[in-house]
C-alpha positions as CSV (number, residue, x, y, z in Angstrom):
1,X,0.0,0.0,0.0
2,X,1.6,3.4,-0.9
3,X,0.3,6.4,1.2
4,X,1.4,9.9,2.2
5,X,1.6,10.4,5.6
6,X,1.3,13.8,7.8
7,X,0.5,15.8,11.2
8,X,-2.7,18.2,10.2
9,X,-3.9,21.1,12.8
10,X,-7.8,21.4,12.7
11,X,-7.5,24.7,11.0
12,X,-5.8,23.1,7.8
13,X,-9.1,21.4,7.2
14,X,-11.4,23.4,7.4
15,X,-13.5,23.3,4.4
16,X,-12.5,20.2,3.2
17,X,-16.2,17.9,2.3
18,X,-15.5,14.2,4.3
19,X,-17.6,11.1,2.9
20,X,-18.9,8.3,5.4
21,X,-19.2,5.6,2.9
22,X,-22.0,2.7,3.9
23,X,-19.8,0.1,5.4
24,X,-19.0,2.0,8.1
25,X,-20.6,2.3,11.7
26,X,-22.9,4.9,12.1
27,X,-21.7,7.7,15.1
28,X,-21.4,5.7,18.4
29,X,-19.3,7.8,20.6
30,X,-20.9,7.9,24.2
31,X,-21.1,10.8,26.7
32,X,-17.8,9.5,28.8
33,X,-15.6,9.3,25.2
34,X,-17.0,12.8,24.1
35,X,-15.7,14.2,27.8
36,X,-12.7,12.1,27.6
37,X,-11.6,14.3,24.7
38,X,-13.0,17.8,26.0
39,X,-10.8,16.8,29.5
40,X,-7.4,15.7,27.5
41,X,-7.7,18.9,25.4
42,X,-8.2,21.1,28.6
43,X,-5.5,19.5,30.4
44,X,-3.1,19.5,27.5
45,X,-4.0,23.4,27.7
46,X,-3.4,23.8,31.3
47,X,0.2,22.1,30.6
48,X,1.5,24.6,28.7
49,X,0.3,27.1,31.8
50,X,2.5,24.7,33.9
51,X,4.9,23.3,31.7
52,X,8.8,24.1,32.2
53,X,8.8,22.6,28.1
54,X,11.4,24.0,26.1
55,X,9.1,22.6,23.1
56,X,8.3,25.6,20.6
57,X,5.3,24.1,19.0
58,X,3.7,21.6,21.7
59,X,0.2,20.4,20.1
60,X,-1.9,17.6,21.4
61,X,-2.5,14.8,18.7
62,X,-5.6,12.8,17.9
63,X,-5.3,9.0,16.6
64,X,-5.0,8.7,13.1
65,X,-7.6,9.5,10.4
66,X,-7.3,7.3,7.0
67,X,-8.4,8.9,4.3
68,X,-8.8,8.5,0.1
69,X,-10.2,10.8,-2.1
70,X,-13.1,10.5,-3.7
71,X,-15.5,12.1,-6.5
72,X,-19.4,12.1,-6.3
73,X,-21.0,14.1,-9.1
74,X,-18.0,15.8,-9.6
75,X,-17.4,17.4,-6.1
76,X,-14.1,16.4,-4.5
77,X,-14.4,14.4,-0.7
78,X,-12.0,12.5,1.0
79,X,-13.6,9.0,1.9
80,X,-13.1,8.2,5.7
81,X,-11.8,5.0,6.0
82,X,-11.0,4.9,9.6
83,X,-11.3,7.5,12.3
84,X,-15.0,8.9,11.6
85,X,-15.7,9.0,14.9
86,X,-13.1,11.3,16.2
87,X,-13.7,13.6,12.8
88,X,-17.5,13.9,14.0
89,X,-16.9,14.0,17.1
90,X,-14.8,17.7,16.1
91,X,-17.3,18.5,13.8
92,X,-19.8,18.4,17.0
93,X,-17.2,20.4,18.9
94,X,-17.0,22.9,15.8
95,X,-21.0,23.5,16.1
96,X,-20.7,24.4,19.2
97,X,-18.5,27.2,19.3
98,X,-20.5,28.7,16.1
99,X,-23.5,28.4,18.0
100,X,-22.1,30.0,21.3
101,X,-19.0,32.1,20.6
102,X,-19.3,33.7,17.5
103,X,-21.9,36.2,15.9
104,X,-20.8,35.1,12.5
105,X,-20.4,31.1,12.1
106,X,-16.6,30.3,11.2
107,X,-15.5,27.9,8.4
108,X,-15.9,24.3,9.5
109,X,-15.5,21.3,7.4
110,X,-18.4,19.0,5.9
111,X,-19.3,15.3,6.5
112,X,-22.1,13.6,4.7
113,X,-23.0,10.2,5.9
114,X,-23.8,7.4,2.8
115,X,-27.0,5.6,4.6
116,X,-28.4,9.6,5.5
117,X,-28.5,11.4,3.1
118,X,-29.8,14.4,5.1
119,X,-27.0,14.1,7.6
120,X,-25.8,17.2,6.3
121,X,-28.7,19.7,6.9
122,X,-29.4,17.6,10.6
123,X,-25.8,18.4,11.6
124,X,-26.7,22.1,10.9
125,X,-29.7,21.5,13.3
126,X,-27.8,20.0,15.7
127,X,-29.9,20.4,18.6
128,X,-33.2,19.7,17.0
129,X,-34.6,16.9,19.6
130,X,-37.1,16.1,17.4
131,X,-35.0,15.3,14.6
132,X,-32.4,13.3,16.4
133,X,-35.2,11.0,18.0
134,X,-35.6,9.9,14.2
135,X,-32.5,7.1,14.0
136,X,-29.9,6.0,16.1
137,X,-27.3,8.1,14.5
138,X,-28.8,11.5,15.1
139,X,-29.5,10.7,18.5
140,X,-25.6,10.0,19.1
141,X,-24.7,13.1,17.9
142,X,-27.3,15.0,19.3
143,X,-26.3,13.1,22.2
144,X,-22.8,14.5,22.0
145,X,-23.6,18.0,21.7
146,X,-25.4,18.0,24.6
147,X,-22.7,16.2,26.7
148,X,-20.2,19.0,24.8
149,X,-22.7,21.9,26.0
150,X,-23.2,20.7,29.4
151,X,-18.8,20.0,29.8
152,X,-18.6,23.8,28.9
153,X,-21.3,25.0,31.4
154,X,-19.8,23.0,34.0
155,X,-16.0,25.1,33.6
156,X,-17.6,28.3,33.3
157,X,-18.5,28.3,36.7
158,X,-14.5,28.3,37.7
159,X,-13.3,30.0,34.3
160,X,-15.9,32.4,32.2
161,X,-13.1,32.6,29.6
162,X,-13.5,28.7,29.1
163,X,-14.7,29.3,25.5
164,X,-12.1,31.9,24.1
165,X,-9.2,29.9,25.8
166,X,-10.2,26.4,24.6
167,X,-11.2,27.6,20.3
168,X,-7.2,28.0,19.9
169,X,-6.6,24.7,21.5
170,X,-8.7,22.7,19.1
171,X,-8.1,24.8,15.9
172,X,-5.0,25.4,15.9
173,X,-2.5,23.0,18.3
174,X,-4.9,20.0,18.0
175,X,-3.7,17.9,15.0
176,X,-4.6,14.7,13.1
177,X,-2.2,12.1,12.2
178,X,-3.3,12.4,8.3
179,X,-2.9,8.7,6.9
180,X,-3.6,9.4,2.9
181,X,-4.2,6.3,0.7
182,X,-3.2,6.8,-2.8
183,X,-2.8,3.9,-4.4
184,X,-6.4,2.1,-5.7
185,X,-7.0,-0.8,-3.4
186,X,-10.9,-1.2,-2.8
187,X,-11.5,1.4,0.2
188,X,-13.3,-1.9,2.1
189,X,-10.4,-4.1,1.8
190,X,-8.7,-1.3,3.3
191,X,-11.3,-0.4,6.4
192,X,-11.2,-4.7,6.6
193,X,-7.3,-4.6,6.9
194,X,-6.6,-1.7,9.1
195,X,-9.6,-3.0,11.4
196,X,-8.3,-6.6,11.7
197,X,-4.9,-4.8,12.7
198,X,-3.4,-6.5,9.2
199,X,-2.2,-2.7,8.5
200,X,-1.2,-1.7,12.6
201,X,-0.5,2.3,12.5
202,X,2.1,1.9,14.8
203,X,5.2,4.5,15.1
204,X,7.0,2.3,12.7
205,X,4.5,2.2,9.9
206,X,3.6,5.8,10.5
207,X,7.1,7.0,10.4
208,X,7.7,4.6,7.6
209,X,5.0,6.6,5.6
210,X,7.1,9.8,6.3
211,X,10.0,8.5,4.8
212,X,7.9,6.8,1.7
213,X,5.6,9.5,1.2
214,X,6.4,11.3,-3.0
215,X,5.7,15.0,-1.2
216,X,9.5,14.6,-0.2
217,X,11.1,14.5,-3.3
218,X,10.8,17.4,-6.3
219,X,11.5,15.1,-9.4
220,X,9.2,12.2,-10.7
221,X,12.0,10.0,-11.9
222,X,14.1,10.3,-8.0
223,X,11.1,8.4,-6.4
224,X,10.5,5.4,-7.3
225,X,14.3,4.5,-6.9
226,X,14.3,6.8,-3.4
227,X,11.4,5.0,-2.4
228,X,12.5,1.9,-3.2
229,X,16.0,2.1,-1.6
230,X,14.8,3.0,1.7
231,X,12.1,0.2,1.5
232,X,14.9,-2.3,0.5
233,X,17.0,-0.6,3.3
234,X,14.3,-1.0,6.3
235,X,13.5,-4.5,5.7
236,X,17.1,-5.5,5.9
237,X,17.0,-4.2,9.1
238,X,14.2,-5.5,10.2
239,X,15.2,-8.6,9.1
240,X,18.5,-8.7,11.0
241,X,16.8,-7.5,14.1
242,X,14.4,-10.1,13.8
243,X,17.1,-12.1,14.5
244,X,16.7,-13.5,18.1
245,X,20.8,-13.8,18.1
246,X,21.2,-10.3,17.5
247,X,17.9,-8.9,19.0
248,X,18.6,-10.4,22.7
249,X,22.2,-8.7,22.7
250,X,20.9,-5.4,22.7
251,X,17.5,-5.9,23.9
252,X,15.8,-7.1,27.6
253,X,13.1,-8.5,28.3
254,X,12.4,-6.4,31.1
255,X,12.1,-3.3,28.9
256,X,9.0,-1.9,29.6
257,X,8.3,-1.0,25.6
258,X,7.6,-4.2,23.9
259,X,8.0,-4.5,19.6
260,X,6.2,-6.3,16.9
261,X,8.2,-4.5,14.5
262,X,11.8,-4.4,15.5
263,X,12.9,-1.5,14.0
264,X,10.7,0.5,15.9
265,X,13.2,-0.1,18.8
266,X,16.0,1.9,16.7
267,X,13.5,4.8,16.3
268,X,12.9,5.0,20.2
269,X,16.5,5.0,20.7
270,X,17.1,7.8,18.9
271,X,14.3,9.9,20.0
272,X,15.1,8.5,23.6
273,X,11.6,7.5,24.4
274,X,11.0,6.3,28.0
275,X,7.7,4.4,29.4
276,X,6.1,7.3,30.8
277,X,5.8,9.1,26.7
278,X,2.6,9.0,25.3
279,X,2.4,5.7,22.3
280,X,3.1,8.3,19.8
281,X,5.8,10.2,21.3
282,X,8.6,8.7,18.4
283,X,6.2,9.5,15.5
284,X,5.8,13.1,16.7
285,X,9.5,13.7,17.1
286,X,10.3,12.4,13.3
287,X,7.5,14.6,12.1
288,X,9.1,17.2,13.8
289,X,12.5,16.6,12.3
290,X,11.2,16.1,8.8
291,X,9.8,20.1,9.4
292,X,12.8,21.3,10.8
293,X,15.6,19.1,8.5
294,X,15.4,20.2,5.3
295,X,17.4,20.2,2.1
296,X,18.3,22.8,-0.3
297,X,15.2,22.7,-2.4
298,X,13.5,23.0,0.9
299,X,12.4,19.9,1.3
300,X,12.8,17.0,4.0
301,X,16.5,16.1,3.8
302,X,15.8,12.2,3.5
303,X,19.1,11.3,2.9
304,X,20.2,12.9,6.1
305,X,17.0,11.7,7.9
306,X,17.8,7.8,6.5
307,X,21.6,8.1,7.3
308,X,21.1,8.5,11.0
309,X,18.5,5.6,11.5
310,X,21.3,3.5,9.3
311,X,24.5,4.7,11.0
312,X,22.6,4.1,14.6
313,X,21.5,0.3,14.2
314,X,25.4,0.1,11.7
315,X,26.8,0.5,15.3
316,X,25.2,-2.4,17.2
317,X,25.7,-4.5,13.7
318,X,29.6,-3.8,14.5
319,X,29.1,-4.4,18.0
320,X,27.5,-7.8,17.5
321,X,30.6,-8.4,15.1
322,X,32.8,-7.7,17.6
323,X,33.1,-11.3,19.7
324,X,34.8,-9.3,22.8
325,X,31.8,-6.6,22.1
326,X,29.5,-8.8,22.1
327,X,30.0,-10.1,24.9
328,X,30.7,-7.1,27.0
329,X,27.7,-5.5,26.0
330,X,26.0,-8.0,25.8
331,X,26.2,-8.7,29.8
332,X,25.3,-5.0,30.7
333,X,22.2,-5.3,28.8
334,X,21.4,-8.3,30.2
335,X,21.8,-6.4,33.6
336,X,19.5,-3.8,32.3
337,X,22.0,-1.0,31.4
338,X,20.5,1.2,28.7
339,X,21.8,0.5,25.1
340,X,21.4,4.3,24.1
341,X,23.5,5.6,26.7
342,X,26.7,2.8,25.4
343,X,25.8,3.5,22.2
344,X,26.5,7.7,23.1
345,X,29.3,6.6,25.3
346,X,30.9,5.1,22.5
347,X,30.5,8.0,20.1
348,X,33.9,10.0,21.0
349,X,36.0,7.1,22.5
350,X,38.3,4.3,19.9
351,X,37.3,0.7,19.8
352,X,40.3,0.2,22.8
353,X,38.9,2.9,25.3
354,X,35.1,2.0,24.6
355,X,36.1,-1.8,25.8
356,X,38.2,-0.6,28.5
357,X,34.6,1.9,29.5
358,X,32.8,-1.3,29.4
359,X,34.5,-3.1,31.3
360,X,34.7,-0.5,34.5
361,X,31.1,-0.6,34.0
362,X,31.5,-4.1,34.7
363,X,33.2,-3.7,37.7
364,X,31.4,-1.2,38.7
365,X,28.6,-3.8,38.7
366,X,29.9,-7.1,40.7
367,X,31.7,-5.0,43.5
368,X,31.2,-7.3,45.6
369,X,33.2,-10.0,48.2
370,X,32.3,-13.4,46.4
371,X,31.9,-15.2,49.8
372,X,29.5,-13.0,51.6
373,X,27.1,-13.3,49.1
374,X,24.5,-15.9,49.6
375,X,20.8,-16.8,48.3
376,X,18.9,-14.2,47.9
377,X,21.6,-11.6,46.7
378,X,20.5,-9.9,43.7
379,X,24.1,-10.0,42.9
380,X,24.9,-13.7,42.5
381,X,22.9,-13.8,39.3
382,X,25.3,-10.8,37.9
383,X,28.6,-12.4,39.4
384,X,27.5,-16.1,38.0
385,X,26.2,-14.8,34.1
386,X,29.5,-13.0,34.3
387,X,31.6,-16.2,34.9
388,X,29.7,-17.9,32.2
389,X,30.6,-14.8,29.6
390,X,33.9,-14.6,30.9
391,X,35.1,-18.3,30.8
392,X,33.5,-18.2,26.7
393,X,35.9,-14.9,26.1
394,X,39.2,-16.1,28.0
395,X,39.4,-18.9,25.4
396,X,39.9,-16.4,22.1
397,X,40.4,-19.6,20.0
398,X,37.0,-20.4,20.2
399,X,34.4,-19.5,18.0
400,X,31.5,-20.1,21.0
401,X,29.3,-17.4,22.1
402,X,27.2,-16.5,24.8
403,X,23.3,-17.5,23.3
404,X,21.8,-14.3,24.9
405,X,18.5,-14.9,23.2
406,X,18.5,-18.2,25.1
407,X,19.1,-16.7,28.6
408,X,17.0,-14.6,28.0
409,X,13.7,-16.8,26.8
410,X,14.5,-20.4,28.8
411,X,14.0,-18.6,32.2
412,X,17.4,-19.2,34.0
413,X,17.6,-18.1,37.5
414,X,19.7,-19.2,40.8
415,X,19.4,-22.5,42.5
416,X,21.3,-24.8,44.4
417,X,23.7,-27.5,43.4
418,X,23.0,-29.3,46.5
419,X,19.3,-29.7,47.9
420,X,18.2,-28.0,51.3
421,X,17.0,-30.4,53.6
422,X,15.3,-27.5,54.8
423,X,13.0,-27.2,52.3
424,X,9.5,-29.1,52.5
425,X,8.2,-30.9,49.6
426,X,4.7,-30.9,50.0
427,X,1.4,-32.2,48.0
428,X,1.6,-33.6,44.3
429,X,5.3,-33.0,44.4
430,X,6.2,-35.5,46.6
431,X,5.0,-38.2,43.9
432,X,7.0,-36.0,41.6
433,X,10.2,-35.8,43.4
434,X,9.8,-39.4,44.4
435,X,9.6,-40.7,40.5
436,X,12.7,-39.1,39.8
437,X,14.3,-40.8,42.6
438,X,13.2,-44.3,41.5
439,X,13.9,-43.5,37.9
440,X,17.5,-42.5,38.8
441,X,18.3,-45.2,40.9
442,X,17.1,-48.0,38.4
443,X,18.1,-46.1,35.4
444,X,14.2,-47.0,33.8
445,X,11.2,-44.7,33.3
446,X,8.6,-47.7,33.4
447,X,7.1,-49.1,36.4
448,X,7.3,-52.6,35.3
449,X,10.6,-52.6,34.7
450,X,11.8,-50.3,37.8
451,X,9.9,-53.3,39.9
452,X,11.5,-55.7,37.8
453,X,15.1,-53.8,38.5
454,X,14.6,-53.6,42.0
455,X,14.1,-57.7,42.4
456,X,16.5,-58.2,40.4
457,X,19.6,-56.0,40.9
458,X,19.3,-53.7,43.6
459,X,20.5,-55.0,47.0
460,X,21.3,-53.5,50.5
461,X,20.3,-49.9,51.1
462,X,19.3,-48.8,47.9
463,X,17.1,-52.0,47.2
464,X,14.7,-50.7,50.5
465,X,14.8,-47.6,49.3
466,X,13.8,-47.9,45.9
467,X,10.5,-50.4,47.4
468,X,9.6,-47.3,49.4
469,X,9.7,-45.2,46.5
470,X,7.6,-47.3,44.5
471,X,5.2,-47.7,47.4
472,X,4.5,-44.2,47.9
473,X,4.1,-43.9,44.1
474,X,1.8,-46.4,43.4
475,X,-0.2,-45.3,46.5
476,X,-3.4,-43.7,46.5
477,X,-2.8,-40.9,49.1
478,X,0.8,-40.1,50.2
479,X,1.3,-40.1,53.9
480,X,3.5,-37.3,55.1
481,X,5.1,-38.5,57.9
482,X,6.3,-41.7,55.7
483,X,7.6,-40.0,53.1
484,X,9.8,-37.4,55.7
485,X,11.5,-40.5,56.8
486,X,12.0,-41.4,52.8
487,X,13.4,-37.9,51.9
488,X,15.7,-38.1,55.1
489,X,17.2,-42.0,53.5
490,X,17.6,-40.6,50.1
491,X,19.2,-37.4,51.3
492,X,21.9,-39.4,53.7
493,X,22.4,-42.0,50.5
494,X,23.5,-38.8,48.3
495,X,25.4,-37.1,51.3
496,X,22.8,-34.3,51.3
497,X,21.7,-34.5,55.1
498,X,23.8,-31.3,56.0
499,X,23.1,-27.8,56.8
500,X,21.8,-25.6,54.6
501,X,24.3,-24.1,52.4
502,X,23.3,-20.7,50.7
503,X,26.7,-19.6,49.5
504,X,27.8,-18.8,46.0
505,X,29.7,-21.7,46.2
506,X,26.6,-24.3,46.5
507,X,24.6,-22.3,43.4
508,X,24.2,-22.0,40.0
509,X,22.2,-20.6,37.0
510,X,19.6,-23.6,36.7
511,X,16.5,-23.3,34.2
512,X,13.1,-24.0,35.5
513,X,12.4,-27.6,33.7
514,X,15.7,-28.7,35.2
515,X,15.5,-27.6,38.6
516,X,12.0,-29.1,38.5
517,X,8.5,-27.8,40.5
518,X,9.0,-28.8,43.9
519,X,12.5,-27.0,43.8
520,X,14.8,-29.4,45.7
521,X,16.0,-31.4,43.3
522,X,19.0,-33.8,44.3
523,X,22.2,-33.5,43.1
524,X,22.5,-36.3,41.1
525,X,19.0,-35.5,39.6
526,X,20.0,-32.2,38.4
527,X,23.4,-33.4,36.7
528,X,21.2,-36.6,34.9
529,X,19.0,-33.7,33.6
530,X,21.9,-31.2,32.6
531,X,23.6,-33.8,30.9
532,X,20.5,-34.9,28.6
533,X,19.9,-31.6,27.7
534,X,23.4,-30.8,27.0
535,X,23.1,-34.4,24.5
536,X,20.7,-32.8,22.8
537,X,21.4,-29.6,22.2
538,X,19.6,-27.6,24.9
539,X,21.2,-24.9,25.9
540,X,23.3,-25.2,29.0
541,X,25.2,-22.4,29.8
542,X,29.1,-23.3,30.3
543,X,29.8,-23.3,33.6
544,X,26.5,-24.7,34.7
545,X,27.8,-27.7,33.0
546,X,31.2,-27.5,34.2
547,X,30.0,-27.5,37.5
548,X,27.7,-30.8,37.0
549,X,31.1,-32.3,35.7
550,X,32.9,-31.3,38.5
551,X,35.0,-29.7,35.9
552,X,36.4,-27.4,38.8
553,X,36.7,-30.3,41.1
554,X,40.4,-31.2,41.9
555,X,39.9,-34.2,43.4
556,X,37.6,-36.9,41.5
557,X,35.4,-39.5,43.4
558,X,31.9,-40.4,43.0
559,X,29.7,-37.6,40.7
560,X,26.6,-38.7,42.7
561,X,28.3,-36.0,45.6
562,X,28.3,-32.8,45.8
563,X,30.7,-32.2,49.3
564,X,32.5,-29.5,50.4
565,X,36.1,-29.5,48.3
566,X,34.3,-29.7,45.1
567,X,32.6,-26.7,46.5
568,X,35.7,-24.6,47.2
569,X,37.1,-25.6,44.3
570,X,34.0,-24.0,42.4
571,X,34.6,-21.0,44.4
572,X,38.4,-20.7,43.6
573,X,37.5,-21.5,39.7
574,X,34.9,-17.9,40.4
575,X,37.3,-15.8,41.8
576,X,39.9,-16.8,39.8
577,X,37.7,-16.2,35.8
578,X,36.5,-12.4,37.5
579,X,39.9,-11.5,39.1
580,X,39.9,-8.4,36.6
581,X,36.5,-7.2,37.5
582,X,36.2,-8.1,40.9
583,X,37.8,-6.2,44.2
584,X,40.5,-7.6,46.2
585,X,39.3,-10.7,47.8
586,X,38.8,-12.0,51.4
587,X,41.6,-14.7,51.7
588,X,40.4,-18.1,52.9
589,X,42.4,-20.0,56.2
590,X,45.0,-22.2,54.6
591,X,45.2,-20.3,50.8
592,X,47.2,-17.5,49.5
């Protein structure tokens, strides 16, 4: 769909003819929608009695209108596709002041509704009560003006210059976001498409149209090819950023502004839109630019306008290049730091210093003494996605990276290695916790055969165990009290019956299907499952799986354990990846 795209004051259309074509909803605006829009004009006009703005032109903007033109018996109307009930709505509002402020009737615009054909002469009878009582659509708008008069009688008792202050507000800082269609679709294909949200006005299609729009160029031959580069151009972009790989490294999922159209994200940036900015702050600010940037031959300087949405997302594109960028960066935004304010950090600083500004924003970050943190800190997530990224970025022959997208989407969070016998396991997670017991111990996911198993091959401890865990499965109401004295057997059989141990060294980034529902997990449960996944592909961060390996273990016995050397050892391998980010350590009894 080609279109032109602009922000119209009131007063720009006055005297235009508007054409309510049949497949459209007659005027259903109710009483609270009509005040909702008389109280967000008045306070918009208040705020610039208040406001500390250094904004020259501040205006208060309506959703958008689509229109097309259109020719009836040769007179000229733009056909409303979408937004007729805001543009009647004004029309209403128009009436009003004729009929109350002014001794001679200002220019207004015209509507005429398909299915009335008197609409026309009943909207300059507005307040005939006998007319409007005659269909449903006269008595909405009749409706309206009444709410409209009654709004105004209500402020004069506080303000008698409500009228004369409000008339400039509405004609002349209240503007439409003009959507023009120009190219000859069927106008109900259209009103389908744009109603189904198959054409969504967002700021990246509006701002789109801006750039697209033929208004911007002076020679016929330059827009096609204009038009057609900057298309080309956009959806490379989007393309890349809809990339989860490159999206995730300099996007977070806790950013409050969430995108369907990716690109949208880059336009934000560079207007630096925050949460508390109304939806169309971005839109507003490139229309702006495209009055105030302006070539030679007076028009919209595209070219620079293009360049600095290209050059912006060229520098994350080089940043995602970049492996030691990549990761860098990719770690602060993980840990929420705002991409626009790297992204200006970088702008007068060498590829050397920006790393070297990255990284003391790293340290600035984990400043911390690794062994008094403990479950709970905020900080152990940080420290431990740090030694992941770091351990991946001291090995410069590999090509591996950090899958941020992954981290991101598979909801890893902090758990422990070991279970806390502290923890109660309580309800329909009992049977749960007690299945993956049995099915660990006999190495079979079938009951049949774990019976079979346990007759056959278990013996000793493990054999009585293994009956009770079968027993409690199979039964048809778990009894608390005997499955305590189970958990307590299986905890002393895996060496788990200690105190609770909340350090850093006894914790991990775990994902939620591995560290399961009931959320004590054994040991040797946890490294069956991290292994699995890691066979098939799942992502397991690095030193999750190191740890599960006992990869930083120095001495080797049985992987079913996790005891205390295996975690110091853990600890050591910690302090030892984040030496360069981390402050001067406490030094254990016994080490140097």
């Amino acid at each position: 769909m080609s279109n032109n795209i602009e922000l119209k004051p009131i007063n720009s259309i006055l005297g235009e003819r508007f054409y309510i074509p049949s497949y459209q909803r007659g005027y259903r605006w109710t009483s609270e929608q009509v005040k909702a829009l008389l109280d967000d004009l008045w306070e918009f006009k208040i705020s610039q009695k208040t406001s500390d703005s250094d904004a020259k032109n501040p205006f208060y903007c309506l959703q958008p209108v689509a229109i097309k033109k259109y020719n009836e018996e040769d007179v000229n109307y733009w056909e409303v596709i979408d937004g007729q009930q805001r543009l009647t709505t004004i029309l209403i509002l128009l009436y009003y002041f004729n009929e109350t402020e002014f001794k001679t009737p200002k220019k207004i615009f015209k509507i005429k509704y398909e299915t009335r054909s008197d609409s026309e002469k009943f909207l300059m009878n507005i307040k005939d009560d006998t007319v409007a009582n005659q269909n449903i659509d006269y008595f909405h708008i009749n409706a309206a003006f009444k709410t409209i008069v009654k709004w105004f009688k209500e402020k004069e008792e506080t303000n008698t210059a409500i009228n004369s202050e409000f008339y400039p507000v509405l004609i002349n800082q209240t503007k439409l976001i003009w959507f023009e269609i120009t190219d000859n679709q069927d106008s109900i294909d259209i009103f389908t498409r744009l109603n189904m949200g198959k054409i969504p006005l967002t700021n990246a299609e509006l701002v789109k149209a801006l750039f697209l729009r033929e208004t911007n160029f002076n020679k016929k031959e330059d827009v096609n090819l204009k038009q057609l580069q900057i298309a080309s151009e956009w959806d490379a972009i989007e393309s890349t950023l809809q990339n989860d790989d490159f999206w995730y490294f300099i996007y977070n999922n806790s950013n409050p502004l969430k995108y369907e159209t990716r690109i949208e994200y880059i336009f934000d940036l560079i207007k630096n839109k925050t949460k508390e900015d109304e939806d169309r702050f971005t839109f507003y600010k490139f229309s702006e630019a495209f009055t105030t940037t302006l070539n030679e031959d007076n028009n919209p300087d595209i070219d620079k306008l293009w360049m600095e949405i290209k050059k912006y997302f060229l520098t994350f594109q080089e940043w995602f290049k970049d492996r030691e960028l990549y990761h860098l960066i990719g770690f602060l935004i993980s840990t929420n730091n705002n991409v626009r304010l790297l992204k200006e950090a970088s702008l007068d600083k060498t590829k050397t210093a920006f790393k070297l500004h990255l990284k003391e924003k790293i340290k600035a970050k984990v400043k911390c003494q690794i062994d008094d943190l403990s479950y709970g800190d905020k900080l152990i997530k940080t420290v431990l996605l740090l030694f992941n990224i770091q351990t991946i970025l001291e090995n410069p022959k590999s090509n591996m990276r950090f899958p941020f997208n992954s981290y991101e989407n598979e909801n890893w969070d902090i758990e422990h290695l070991r279970s806390q016998t502290d923890k109660t396991i309580s309800g329909k997670q009992r049977v749960l916790w007690s299945k993956d017991i049995l099915e660990y111990l006999t190495g079979k996911e079938n009951i049949a055969e774990q019976r079979l198993i346990i007759e056959q091959e278990l013996k000793g401890k493990v054999k009585k165990i293994s009956k009770g865990l079968l027993s409690l499965i199979e039964a048809e109401k778990v009894d608390a009290i005997e499955f305590e004295k189970l958990y307590k057997k299986v905890a002393k059989l895996f060496k788990e019956d200690k105190e609770p141990d909340n350090s850093i060294s006894n914790l991990a980034l775990l994902d939620a299907s591995t560290n399961r529902s009931y959320k004590n997990a054994m040991f040797p449960i946890k490294r069956k499952t991290i292994i699995e996944n890691d066979k098939k592909g799942t992502f397991v961060p690095i030193c999750t799986r190191n740890v599960f390996l006992k990869s930083y273990s120095k001495k080797l016995d049985d992987v079913m354990y996790w005891k205390n050397s295996d975690a110091n050892d853990y600890l050591e391998a910690i302090k030892s990846t984040l030496k360069q980010y981390l402050p001067t350590q406490n030094v254990q009894d016994g080490q140097q």
